[in-house]
N, C-alpha and C positions, 0 to 999 in steps of 0.2 A: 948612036947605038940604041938600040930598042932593047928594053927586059924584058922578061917572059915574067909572064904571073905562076905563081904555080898553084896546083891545083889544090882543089880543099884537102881532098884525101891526105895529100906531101907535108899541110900545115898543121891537122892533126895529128900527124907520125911525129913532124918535130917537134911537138908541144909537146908529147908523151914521152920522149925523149930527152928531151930538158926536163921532165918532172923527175922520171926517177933516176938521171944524172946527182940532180939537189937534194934526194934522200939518199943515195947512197953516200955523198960527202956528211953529210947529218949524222950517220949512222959511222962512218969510219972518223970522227971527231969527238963521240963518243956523249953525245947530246941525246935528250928525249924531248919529243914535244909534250906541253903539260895538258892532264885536262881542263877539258873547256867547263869553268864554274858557271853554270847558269845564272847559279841563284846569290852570284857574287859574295858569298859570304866567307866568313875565315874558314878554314877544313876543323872537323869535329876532331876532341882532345883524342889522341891514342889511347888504345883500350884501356893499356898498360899502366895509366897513370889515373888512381884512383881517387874519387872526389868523396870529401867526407862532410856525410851531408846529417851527422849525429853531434852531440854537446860533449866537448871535450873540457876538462878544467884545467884553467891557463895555465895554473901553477905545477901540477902533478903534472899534468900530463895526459891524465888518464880520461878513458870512455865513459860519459854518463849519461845513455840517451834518456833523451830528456821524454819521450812518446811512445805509443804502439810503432808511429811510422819511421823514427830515428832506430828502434831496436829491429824492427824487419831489414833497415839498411846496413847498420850493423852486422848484423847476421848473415846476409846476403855478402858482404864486402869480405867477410873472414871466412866467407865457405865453412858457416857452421849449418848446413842444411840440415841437418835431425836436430836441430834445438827450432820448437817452435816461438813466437814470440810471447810476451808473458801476460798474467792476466793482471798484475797488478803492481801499482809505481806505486812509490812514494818520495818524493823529490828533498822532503824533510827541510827546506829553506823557511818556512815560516815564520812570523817575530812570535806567532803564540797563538794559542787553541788548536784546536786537531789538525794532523795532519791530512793534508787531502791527497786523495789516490789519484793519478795522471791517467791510469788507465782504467780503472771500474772505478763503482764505487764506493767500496769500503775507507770510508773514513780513519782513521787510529784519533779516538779520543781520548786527550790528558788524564791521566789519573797520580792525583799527587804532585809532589813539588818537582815536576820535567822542565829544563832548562831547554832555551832557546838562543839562537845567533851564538855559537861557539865556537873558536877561531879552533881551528885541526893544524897544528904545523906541517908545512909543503902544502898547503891545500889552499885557493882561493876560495870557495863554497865551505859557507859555515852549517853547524850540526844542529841536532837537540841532542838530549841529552838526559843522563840523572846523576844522581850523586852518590857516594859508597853509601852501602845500609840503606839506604831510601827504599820505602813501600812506593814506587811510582815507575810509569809504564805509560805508552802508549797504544791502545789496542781498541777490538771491534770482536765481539763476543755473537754478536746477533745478525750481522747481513748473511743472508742467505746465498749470493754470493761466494764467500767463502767454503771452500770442500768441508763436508764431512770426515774430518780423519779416520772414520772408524771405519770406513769402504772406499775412501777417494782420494787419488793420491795429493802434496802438496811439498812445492819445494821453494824454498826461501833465501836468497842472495841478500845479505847485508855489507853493507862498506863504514868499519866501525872501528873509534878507537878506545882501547884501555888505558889512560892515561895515566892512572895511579897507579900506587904498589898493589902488590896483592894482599886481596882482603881478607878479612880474619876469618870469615867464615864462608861457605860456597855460596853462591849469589848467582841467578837468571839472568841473563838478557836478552833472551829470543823465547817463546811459546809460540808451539801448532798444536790449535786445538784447546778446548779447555774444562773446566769444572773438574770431575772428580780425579785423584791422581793420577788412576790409568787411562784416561780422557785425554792426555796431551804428551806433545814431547817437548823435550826444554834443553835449551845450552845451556849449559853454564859455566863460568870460573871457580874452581876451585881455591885455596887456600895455599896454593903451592904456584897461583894464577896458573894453569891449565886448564885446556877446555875440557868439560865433561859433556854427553850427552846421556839424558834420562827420559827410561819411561817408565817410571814406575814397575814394578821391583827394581827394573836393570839398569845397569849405569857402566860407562864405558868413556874411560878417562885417557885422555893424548897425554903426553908426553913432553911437549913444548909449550911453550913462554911464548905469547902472540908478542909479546912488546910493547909497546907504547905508539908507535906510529901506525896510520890507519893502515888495517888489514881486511881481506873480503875474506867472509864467512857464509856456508851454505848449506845451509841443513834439507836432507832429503828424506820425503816419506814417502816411497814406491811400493804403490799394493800390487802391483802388476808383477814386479819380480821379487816382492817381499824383503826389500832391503829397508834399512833405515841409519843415514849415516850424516856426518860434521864433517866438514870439507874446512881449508886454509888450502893455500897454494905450497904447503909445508907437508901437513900431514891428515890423512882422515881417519877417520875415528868410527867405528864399524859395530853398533850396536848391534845383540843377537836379537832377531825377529821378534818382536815385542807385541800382541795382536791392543789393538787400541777401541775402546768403548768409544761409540759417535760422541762427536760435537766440534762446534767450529769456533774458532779461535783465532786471531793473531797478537800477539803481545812482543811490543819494541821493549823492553825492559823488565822488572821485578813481575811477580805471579806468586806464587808461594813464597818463594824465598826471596828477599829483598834482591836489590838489582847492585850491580857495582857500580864504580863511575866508569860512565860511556860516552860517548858522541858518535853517532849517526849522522853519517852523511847522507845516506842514501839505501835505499832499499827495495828490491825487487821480486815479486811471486807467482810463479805459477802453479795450475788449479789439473787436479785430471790428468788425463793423459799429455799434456803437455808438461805436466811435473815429472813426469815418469824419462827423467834423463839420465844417458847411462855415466858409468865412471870417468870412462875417456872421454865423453862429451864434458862432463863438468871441467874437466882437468882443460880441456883446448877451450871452452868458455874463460876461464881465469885466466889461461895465458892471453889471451885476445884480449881481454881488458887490461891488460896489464901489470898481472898480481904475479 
């Protein structure tokens, strides 16, 4: 018996024929071919699942970038896009002498007996600090640096605790701005421990008990829309428009009136129109750290 060869044209039709015979069984089996990794490496993490690439503390819990470039990731990660990043850190871990700024450079120099390495319960990262009644503070009166308050705006994030009872008389722990009394604005604890904010005449006193476990504190001085106000993740406290005599300032503690007992863990500022942040921004700020 003799075969017949067949011709090319017949061998190409059956090989095209046999191909997509073998995808349509692929496809009624309910299979996909995968793609082909060139670059043989594992596939990139889903967008969905976000990499935190800022200093968290083991124990809280909570957000503390530690940088400009941990607080821009931050920021970026919480979709807080109108909050710019800040002009100045204070990380406050120190055993002793000023604390140094992570992002400018305004130093905060010791004045007075400030405590250092103090344990915050829930908290791995220790504080500075001062004592009730103590004349002491750490601050920076002279860099240039620092906003003029009397035209510039400046808003200040502290993560701090009141450990003691309330003091006997109203005591500082935060100054923007400084020298003469309408030169600055000040938190402070009243006698009944609530927060007050002052600028000389005016004073504007909250109504809660921060307590004793660390709480974030953020005082705002906005020239742009003339506000000036004391933020807790509780309540703020809304001073009437106070016009403020130049000069620059930042005081972690006592200023005129002695300081209470505090621990600072940490502490955050920005300068200018990046201070100029609005109510609901500060409010989704706080919730995003945790407060």
């Amino acid at each position: 018996m003799t075969w017949a060869t067949p011709a090319p044209d017949q061998l190409g039709y059956a090989a095209r024929v046999r191909s997509v015979l073998a995808l349509a069984l692929v496809s009624a089996c309910g299979f996909s071919v995968p793609a082909r990794d060139d670059a043989g490496g594992m596939p990139d993490t889903p967008p969905d699942v976000p990499t935190v690439t800022w200093t968290v503390d083991p124990t809280s819990g909570k957000a503390v970038p530690a940088n400009q470039f941990e607080w821009r990731d931050f920021l970026k990660a919480k979709g807080l896009t109108s909050i710019m990043t800040p002009n100045g850190l204070w990380l406050a871990q120190e055993a002793s002498g000023p604390l140094a700024d992570s992002i400018g450079p305004v130093a905060l120099a010791p004045i007075g007996a400030t405590l250092y390495g103090l344990t915050v319960p829930g908290w791995s990262r220790k504080a500075v600090g001062t004592t009730e009644g103590s004349v002491a503070s750490f601050s920076n009166m002279t860099d240039a640096t620092l906003p003029n308050v009397g035209s510039t705006s400046m808003t200040v994030l502290a993560l701090i605790a009141f450990p003691g009872s309330a003091p006997a008389n109203t005591r500082t722990f935060l100054v923007e701005g400084s020298g003469s009394l309408t030169a600055f604005a000040q938190a402070n604890l009243d006698s009944s421990k609530h927060l007050m904010m002052t600028i000389s005449p005016t004073t504007t006193t909250g109504a809660q008990d921060p307590g004793t476990a660390a709480t974030a504190v953020m005082m705002k001085l906005d020239h742009l829309h003339a506000e000036q106000k004391l933020f807790t993740s509780t309540e703020t406290i809304t001073l009437p428009n106070t016009p403020l005599v130049g000069s620059r300032g930042l005081f972690l503690g006592g200023a005129v009136a002695p300081a209470p007992e505090t621990r600072f863990l940490y502490v955050v500022a920005w300068y200018g129109s990046r201070a100029e942040i609005s109510d609901a921004d500060v409010t989704a700020l706080l919730t995003a750290l945790d407060w």
